[in-house]
N, CA, C and O atoms as a GROMACS GRO file, in nm:
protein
  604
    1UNK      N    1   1.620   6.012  15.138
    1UNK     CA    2   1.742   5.963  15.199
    1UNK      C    3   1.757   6.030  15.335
    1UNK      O    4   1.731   6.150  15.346
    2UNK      N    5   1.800   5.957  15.442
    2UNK     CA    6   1.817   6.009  15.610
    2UNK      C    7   1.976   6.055  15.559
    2UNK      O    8   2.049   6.019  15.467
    3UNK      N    9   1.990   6.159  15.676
    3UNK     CA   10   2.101   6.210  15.693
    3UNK      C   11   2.221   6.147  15.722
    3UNK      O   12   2.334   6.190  15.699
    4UNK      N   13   2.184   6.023  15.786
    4UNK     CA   14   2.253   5.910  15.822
    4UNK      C   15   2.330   5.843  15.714
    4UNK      O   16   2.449   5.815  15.699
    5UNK      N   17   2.258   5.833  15.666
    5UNK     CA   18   2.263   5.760  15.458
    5UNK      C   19   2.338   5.840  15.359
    5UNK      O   20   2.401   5.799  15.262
    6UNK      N   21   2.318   5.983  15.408
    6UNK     CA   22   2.393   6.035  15.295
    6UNK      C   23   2.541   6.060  15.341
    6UNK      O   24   2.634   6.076  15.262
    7UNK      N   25   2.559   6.063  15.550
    7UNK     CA   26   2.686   6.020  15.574
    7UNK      C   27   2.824   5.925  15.536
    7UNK      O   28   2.946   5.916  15.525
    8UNK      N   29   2.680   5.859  15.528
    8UNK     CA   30   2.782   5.672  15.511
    8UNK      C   31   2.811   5.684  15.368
    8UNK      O   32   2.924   5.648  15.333
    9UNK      N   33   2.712   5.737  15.258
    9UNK     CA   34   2.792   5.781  15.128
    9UNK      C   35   2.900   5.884  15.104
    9UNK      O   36   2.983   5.864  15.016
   10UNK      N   37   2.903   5.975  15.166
   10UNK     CA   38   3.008   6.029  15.143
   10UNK      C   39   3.163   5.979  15.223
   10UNK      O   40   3.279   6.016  15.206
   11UNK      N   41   3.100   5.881  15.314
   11UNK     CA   42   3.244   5.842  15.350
   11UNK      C   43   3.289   5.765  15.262
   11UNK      O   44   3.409   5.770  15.237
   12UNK      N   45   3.190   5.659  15.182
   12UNK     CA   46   3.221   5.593  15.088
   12UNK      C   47   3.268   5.631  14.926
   12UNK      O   48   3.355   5.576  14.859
   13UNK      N   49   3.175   5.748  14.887
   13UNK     CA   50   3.271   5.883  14.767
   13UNK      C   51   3.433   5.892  14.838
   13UNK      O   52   3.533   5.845  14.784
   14UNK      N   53   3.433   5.958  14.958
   14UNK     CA   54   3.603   6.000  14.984
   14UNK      C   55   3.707   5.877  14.966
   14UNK      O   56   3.822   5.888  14.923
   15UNK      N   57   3.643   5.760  15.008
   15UNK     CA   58   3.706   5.666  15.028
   15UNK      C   59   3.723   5.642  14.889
   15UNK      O   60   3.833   5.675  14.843
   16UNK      N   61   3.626   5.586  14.797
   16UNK     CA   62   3.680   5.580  14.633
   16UNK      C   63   3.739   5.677  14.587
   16UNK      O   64   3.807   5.655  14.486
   17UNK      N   65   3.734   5.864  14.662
   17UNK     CA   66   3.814   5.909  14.544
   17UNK      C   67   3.970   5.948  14.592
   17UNK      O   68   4.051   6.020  14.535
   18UNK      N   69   3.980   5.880  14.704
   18UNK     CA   70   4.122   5.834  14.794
   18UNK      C   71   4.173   5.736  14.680
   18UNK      O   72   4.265   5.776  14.608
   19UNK      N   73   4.121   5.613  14.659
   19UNK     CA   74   4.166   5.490  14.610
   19UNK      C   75   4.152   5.548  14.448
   19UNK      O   76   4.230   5.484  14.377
   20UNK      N   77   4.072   5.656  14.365
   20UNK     CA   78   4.123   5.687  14.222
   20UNK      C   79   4.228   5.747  14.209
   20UNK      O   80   4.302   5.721  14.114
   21UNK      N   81   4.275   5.888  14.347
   21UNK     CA   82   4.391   5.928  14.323
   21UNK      C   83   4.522   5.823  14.321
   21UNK      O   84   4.607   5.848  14.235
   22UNK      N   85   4.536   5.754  14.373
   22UNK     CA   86   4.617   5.629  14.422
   22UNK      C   87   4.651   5.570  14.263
   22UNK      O   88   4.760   5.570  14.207
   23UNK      N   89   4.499   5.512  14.204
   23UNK     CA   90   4.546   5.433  14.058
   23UNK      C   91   4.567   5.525  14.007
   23UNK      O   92   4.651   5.487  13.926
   24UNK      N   93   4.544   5.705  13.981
   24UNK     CA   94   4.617   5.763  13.854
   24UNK      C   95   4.770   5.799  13.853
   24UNK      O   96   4.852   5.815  13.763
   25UNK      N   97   4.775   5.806  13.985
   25UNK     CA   98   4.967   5.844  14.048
   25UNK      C   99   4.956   5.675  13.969
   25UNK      O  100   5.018   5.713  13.870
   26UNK      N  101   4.942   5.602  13.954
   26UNK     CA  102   5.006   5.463  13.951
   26UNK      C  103   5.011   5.448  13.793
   26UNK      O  104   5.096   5.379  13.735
   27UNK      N  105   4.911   5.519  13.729
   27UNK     CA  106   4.926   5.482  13.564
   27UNK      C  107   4.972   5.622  13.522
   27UNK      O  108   4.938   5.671  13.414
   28UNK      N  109   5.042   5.679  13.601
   28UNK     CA  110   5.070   5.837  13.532
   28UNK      C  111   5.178   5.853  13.439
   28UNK      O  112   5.193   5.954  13.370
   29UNK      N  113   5.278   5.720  13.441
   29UNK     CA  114   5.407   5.714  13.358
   29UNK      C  115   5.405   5.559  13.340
   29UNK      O  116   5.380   5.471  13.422
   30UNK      N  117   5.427   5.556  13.255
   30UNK     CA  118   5.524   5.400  13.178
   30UNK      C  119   5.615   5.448  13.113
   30UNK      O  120   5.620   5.562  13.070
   31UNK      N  121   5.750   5.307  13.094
   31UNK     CA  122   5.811   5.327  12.981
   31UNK      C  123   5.757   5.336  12.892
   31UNK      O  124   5.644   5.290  12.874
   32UNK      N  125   5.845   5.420  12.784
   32UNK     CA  126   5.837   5.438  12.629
   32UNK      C  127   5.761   5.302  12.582
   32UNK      O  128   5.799   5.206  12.648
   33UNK      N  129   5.698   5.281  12.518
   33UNK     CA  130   5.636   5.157  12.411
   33UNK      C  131   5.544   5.060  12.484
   33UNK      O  132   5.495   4.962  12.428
   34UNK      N  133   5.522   5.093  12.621
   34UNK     CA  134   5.460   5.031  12.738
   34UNK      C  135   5.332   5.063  12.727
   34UNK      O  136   5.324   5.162  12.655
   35UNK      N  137   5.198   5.018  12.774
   35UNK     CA  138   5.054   5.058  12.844
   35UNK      C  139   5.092   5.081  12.972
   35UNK      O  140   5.201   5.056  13.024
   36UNK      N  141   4.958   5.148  13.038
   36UNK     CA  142   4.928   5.159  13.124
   36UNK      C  143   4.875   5.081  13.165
   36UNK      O  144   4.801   5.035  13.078
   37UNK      N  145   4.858   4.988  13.328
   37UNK     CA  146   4.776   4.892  13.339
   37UNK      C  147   4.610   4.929  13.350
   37UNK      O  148   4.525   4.840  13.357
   38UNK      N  149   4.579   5.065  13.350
   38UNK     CA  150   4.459   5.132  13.361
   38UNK      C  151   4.502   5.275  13.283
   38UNK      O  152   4.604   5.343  13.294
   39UNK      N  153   4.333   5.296  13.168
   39UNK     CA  154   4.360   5.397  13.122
   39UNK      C  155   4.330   5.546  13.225
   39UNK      O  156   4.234   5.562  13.301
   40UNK      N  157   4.428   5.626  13.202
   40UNK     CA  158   4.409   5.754  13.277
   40UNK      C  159   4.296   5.834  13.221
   40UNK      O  160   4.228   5.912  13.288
   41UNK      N  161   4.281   5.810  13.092
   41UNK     CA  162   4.154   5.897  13.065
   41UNK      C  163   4.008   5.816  13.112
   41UNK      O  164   3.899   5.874  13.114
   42UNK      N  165   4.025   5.699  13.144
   42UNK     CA  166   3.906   5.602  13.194
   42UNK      C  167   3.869   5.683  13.336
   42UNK      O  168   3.769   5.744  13.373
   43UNK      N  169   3.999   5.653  13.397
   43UNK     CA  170   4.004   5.707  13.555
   43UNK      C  171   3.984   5.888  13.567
   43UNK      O  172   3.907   5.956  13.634
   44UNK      N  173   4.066   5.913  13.490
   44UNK     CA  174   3.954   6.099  13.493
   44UNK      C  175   3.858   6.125  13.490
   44UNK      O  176   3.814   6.212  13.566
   45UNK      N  177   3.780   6.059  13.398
   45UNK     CA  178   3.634   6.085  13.391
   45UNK      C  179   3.587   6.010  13.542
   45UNK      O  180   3.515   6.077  13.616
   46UNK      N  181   3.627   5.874  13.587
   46UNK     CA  182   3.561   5.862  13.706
   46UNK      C  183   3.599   5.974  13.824
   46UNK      O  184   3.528   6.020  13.913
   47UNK      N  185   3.719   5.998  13.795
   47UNK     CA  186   3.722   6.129  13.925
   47UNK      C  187   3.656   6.239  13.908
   47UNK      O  188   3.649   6.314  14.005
   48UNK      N  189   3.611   6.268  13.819
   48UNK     CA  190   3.522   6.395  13.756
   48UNK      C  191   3.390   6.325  13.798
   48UNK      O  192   3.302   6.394  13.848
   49UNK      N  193   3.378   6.246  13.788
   49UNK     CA  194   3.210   6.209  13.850
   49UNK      C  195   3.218   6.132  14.020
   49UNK      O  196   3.118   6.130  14.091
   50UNK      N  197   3.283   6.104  14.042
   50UNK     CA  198   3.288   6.103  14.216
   50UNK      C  199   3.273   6.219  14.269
   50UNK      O  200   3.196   6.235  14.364
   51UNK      N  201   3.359   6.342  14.205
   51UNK     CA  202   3.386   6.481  14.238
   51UNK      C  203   3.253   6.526  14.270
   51UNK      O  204   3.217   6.562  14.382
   52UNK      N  205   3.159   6.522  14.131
   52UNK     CA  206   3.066   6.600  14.125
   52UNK      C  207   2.945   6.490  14.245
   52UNK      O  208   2.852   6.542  14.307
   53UNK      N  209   2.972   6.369  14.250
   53UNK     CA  210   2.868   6.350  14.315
   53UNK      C  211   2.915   6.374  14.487
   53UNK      O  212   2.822   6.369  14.568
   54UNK      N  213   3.038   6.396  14.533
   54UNK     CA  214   3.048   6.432  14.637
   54UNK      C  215   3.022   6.565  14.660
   54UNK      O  216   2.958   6.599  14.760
   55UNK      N  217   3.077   6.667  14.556
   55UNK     CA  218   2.996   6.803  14.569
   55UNK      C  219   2.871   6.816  14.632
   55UNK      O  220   2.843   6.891  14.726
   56UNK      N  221   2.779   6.712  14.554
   56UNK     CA  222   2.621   6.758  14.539
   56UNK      C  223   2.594   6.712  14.681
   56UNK      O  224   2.513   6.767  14.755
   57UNK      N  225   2.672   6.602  14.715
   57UNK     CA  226   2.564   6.524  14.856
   57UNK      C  227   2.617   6.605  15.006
   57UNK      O  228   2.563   6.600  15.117
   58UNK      N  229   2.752   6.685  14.961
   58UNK     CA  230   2.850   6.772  15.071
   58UNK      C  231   2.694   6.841  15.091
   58UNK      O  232   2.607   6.802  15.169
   59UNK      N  233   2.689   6.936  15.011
   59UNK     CA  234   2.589   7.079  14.994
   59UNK      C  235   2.479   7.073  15.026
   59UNK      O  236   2.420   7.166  15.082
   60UNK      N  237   2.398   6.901  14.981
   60UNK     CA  238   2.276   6.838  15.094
   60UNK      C  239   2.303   6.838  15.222
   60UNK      O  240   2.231   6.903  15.298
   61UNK      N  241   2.372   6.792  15.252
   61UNK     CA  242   2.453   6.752  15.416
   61UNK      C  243   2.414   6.874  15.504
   61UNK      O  244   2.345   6.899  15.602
   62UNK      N  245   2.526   6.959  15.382
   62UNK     CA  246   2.566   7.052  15.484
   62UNK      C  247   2.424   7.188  15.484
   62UNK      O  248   2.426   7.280  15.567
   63UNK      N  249   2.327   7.176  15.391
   63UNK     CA  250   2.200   7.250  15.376
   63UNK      C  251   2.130   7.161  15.548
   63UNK      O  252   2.087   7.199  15.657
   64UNK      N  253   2.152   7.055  15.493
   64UNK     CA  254   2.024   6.947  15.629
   64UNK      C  255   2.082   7.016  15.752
   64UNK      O  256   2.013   7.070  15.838
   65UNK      N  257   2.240   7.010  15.754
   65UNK     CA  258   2.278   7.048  15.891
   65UNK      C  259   2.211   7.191  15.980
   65UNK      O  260   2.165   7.213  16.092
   66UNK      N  261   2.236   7.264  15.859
   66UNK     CA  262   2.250   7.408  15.900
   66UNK      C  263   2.038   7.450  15.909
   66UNK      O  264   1.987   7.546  15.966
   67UNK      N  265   1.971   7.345  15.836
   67UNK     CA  266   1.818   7.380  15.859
   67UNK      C  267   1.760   7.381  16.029
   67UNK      O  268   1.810   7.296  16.103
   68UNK      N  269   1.680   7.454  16.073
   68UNK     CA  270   1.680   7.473  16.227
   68UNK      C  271   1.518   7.323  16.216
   68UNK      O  272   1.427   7.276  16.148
   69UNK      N  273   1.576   7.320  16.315
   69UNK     CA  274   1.488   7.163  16.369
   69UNK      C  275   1.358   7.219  16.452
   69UNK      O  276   1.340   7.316  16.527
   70UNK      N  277   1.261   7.094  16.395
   70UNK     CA  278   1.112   7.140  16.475
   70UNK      C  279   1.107   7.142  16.643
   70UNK      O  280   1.028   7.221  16.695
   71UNK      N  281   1.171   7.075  16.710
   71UNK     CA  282   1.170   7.040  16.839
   71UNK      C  283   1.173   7.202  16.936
   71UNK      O  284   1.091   7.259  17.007
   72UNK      N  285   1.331   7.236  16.887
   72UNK     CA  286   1.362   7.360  16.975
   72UNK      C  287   1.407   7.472  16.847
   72UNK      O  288   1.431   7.585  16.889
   73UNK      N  289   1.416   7.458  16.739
   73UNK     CA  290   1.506   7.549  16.667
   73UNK      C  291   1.627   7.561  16.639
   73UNK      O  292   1.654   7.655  16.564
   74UNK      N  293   1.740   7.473  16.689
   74UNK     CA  294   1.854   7.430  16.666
   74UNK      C  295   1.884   7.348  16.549
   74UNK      O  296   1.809   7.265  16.498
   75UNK      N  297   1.964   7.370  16.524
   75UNK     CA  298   2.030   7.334  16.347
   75UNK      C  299   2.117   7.268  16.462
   75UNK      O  300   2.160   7.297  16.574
   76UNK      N  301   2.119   7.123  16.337
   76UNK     CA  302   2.194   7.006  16.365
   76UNK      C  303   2.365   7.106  16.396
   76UNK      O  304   2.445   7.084  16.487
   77UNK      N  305   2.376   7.207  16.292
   77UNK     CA  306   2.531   7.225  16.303
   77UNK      C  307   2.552   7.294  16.413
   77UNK      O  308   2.669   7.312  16.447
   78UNK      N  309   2.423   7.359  16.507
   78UNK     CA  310   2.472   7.414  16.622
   78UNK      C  311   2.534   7.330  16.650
   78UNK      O  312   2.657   7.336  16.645
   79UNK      N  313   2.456   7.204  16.697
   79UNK     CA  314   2.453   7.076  16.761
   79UNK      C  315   2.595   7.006  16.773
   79UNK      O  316   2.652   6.960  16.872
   80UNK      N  317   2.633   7.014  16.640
   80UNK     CA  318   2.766   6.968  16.640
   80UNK      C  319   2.879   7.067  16.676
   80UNK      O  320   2.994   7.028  16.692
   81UNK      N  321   2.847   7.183  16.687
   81UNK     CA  322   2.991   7.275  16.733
   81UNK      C  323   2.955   7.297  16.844
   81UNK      O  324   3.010   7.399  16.883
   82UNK      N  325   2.843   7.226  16.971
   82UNK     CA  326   2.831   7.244  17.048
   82UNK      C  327   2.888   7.077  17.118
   82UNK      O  328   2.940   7.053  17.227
   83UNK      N  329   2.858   6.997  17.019
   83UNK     CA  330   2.972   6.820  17.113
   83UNK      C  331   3.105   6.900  17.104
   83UNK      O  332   3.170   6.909  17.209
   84UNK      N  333   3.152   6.960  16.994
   84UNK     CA  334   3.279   6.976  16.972
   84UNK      C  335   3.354   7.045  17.051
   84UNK      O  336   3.458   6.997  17.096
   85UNK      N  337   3.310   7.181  17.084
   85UNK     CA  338   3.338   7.239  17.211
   85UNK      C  339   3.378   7.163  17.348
   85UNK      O  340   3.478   7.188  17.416
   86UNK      N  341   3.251   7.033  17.382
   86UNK     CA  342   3.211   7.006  17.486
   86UNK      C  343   3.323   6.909  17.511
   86UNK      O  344   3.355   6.889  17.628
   87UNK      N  345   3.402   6.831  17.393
   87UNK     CA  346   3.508   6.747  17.368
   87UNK      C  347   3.586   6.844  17.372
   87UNK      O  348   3.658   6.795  17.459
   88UNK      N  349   3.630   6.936  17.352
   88UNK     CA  350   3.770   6.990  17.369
   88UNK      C  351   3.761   7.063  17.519
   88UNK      O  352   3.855   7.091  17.594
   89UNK      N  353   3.670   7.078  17.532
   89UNK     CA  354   3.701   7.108  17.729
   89UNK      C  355   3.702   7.018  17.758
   89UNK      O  356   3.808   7.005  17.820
   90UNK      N  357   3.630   6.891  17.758
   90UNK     CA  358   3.635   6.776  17.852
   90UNK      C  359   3.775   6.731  17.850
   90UNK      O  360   3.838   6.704  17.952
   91UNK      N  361   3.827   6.721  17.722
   91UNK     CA  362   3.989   6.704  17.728
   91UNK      C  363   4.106   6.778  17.768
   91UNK      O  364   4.219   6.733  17.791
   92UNK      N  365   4.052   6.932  17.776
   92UNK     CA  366   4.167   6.970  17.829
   92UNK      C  367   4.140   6.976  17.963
   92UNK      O  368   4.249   7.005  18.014
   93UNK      N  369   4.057   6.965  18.052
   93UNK     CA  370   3.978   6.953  18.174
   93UNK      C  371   4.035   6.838  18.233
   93UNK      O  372   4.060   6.844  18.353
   94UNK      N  373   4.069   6.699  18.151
   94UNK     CA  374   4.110   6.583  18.167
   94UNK      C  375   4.264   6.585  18.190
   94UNK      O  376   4.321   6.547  18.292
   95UNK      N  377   4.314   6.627  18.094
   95UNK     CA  378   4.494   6.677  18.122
   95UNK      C  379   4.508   6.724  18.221
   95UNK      O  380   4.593   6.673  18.295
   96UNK      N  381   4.428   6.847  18.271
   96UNK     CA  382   4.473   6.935  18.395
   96UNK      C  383   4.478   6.814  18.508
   96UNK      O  384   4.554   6.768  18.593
   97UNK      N  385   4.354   6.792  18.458
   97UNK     CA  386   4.328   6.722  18.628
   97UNK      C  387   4.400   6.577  18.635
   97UNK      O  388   4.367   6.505  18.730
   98UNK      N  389   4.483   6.534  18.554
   98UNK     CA  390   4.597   6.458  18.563
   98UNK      C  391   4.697   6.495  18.617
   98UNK      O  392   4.753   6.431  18.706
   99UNK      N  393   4.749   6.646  18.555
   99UNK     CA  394   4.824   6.696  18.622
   99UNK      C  395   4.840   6.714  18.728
   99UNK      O  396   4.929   6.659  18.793
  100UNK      N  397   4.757   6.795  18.771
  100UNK     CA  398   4.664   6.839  18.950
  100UNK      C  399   4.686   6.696  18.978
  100UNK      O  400   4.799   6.681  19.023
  101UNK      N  401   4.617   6.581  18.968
  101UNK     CA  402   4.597   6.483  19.112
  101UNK      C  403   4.703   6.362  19.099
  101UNK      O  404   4.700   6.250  19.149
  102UNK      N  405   4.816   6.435  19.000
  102UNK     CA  406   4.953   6.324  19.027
  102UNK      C  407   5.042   6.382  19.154
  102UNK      O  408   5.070   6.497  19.190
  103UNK      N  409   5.071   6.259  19.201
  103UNK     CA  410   5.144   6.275  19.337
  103UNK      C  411   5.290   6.271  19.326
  103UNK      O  412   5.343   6.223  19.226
  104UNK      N  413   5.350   6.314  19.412
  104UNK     CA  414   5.484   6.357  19.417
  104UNK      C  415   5.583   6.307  19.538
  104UNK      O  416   5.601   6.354  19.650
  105UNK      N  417   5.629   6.216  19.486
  105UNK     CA  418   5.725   6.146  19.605
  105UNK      C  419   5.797   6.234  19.707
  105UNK      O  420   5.842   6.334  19.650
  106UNK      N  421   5.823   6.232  19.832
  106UNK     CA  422   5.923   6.324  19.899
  106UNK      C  423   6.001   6.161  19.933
  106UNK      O  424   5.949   6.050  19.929
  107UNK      N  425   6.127   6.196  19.963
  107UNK     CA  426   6.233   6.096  20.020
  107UNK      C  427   6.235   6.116  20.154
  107UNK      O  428   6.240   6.019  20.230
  108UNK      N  429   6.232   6.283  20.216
  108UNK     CA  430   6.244   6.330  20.338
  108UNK      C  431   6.164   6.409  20.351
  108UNK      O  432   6.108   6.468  20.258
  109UNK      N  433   6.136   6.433  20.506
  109UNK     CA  434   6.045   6.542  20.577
  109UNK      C  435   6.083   6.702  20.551
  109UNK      O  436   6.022   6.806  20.576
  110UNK      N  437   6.202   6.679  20.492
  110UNK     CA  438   6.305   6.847  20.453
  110UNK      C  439   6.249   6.892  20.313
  110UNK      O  440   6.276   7.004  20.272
  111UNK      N  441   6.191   6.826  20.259
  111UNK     CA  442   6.201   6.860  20.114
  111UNK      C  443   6.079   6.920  20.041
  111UNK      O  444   5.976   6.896  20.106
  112UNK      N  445   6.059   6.980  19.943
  112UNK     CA  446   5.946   7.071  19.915
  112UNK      C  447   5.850   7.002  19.911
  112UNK      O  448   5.849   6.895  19.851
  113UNK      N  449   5.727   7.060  19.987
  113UNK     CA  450   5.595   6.998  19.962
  113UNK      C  451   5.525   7.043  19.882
  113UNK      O  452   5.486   7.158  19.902
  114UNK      N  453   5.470   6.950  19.728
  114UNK     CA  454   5.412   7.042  19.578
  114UNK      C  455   5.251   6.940  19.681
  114UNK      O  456   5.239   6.837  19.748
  115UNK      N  457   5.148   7.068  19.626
  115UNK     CA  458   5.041   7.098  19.649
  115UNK      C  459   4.935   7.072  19.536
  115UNK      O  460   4.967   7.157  19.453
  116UNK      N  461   4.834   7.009  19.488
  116UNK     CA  462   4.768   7.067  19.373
  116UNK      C  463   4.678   7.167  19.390
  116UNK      O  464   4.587   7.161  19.473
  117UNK      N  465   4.700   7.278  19.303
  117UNK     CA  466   4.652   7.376  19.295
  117UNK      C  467   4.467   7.408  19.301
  117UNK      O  468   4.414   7.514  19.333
  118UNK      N  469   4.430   7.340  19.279
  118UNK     CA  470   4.276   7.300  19.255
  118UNK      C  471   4.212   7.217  19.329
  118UNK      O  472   4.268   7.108  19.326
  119UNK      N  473   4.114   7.218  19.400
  119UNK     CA  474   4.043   7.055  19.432
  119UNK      C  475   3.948   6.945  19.348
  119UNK      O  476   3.834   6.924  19.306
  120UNK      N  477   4.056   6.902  19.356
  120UNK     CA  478   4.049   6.738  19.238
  120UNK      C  479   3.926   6.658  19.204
  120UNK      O  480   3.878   6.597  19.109
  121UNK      N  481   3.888   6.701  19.370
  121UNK     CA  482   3.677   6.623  19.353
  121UNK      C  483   3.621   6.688  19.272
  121UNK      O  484   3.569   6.650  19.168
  122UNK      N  485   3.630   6.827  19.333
  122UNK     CA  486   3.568   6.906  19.294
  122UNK      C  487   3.575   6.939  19.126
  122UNK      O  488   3.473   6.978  19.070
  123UNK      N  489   3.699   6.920  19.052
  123UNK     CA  490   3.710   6.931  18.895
  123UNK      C  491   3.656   6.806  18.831
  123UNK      O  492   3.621   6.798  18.713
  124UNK      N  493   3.654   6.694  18.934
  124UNK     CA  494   3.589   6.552  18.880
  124UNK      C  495   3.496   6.551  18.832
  124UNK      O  496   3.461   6.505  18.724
  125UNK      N  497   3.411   6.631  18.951
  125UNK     CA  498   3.278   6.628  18.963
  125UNK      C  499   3.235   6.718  18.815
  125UNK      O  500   3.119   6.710  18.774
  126UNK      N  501   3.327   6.794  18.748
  126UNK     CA  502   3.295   6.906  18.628
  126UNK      C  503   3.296   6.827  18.527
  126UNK      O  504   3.219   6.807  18.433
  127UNK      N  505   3.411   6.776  18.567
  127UNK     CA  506   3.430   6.667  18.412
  127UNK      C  507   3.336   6.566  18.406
  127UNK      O  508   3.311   6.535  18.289
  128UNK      N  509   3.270   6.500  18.494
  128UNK     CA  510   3.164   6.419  18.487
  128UNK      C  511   3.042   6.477  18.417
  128UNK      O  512   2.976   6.433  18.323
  129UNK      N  513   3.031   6.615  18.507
  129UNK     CA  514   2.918   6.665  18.428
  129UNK      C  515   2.886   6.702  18.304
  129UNK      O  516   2.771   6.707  18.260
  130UNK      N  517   3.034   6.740  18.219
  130UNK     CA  518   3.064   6.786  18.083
  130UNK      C  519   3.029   6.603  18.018
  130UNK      O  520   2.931   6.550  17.966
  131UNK      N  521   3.150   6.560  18.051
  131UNK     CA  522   3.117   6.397  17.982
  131UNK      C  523   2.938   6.347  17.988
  131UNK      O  524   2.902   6.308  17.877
  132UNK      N  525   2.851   6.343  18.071
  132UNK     CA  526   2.750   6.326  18.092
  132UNK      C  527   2.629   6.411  17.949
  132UNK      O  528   2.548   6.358  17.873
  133UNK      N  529   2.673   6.558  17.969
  133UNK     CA  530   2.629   6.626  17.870
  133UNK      C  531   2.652   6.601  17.749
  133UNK      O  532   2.569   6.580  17.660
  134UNK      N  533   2.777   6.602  17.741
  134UNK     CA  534   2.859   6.540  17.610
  134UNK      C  535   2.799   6.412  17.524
  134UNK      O  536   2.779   6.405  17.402
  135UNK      N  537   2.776   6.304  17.638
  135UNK     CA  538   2.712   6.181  17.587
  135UNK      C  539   2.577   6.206  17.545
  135UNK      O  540   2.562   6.166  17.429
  136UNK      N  541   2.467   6.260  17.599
  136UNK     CA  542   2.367   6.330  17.575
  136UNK      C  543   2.308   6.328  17.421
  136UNK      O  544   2.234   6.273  17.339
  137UNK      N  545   2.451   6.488  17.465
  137UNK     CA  546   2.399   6.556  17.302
  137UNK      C  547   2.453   6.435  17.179
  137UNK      O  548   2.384   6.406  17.081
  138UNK      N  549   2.560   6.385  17.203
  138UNK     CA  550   2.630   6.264  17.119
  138UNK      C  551   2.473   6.195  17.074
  138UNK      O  552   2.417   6.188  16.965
  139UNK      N  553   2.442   6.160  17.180
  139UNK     CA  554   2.296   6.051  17.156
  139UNK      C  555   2.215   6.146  17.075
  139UNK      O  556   2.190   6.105  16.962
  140UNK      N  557   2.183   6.224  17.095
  140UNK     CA  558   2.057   6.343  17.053
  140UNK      C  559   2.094   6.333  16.872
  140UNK      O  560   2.021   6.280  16.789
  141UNK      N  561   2.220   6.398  16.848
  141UNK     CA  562   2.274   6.450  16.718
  141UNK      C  563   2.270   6.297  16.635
  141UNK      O  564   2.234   6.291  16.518
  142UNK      N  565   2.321   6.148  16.729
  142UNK     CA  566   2.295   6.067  16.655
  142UNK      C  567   2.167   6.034  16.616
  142UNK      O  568   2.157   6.002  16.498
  143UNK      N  569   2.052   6.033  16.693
  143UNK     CA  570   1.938   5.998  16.689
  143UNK      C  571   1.887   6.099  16.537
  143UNK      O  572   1.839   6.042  16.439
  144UNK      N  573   1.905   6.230  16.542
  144UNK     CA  574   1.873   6.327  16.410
  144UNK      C  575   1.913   6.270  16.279
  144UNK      O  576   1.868   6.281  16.165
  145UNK      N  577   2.026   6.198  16.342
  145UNK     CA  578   2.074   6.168  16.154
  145UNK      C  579   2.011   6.002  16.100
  145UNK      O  580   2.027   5.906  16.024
  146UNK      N  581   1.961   6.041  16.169
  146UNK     CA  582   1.848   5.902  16.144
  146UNK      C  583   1.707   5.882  16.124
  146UNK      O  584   1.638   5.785  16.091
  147UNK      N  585   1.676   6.034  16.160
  147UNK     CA  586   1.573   6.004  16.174
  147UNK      C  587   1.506   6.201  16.071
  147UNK      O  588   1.392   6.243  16.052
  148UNK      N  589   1.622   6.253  16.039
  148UNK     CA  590   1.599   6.383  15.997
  148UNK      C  591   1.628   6.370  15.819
  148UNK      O  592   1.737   6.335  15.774
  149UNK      N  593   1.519   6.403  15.739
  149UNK     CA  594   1.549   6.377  15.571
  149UNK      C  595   1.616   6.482  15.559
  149UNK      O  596   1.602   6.590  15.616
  150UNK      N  597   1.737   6.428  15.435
  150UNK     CA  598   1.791   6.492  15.391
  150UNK      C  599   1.761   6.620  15.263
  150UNK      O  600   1.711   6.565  15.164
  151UNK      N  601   1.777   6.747  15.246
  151UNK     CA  602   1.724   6.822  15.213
  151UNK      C  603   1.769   6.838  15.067
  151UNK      O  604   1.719   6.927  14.997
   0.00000   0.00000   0.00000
């Protein structure tokens, strides 16, 4: 199984064991002399075995991630706390420089002149380069989980 594969299953485990918690809150009470429209002991045992098979394929995942790769020696999970990083600067990099290159009406020649603190090309030009990198490694880390067996 590609790493890719065992992604798309576990989104699909969370997602069923989203939708079992859902039916047992739903058959957890009836009136007195009533059924349930689904038995709860049916649905326990399936959450007890989604559980365990999301356990097992987490611990693959997360073994594949953390194994260092033939190319350079980097483990996929560098890989990923290194987009992640690269997304949270690019975004706060992005705010600033909203901030910085919004303009500021004057009515009159009397009145305070606000400045941005930074030059605006010049932070463009950063954020381009982060986004650029960013896309990169995005491509790189996707290409691994496709092409890297799961362990």
């Amino acid at each position: 199984m590609k790493l890719a594969e065992a992604l798309m299953e576990r989104a699909d485990l969370q997602k069923r064991l989203s939708q079992l918690k859902s039916r047992l809150s739903m058959n957890a009470k009836v009136q007195e002399g009533e059924k349930p429209a689904e038995d709860p002991e049916t649905l326990l045992s399936e959450l007890d075995t989604v559980i365990a098979q999301l356990e097992t394929l987490i611990t693959r995942i997360n073994r594949t991630n953390a194994a260092p790769l033939a190319e350079n020696g980097d483990a996929i999970l560098a890989l990923l706390a290194r987009r992640d990083c690269l997304r949270l600067q690019t975004d706060a990099l992005r705010d600033f420089l909203s901030d910085a290159s919004a303009t500021v009406m004057r009515g009159t020649k009397s009145e305070v002149v606000i400045r941005s603190t930074v030059s605006v090309a010049e932070l463009q030009k950063k954020i381009d380069a982060l986004a650029k990198e960013l896309r990169e490694l995005d491509v790189r880390i996707q290409s691994l989980n496709w092409s890297t067996e799961l362990l």
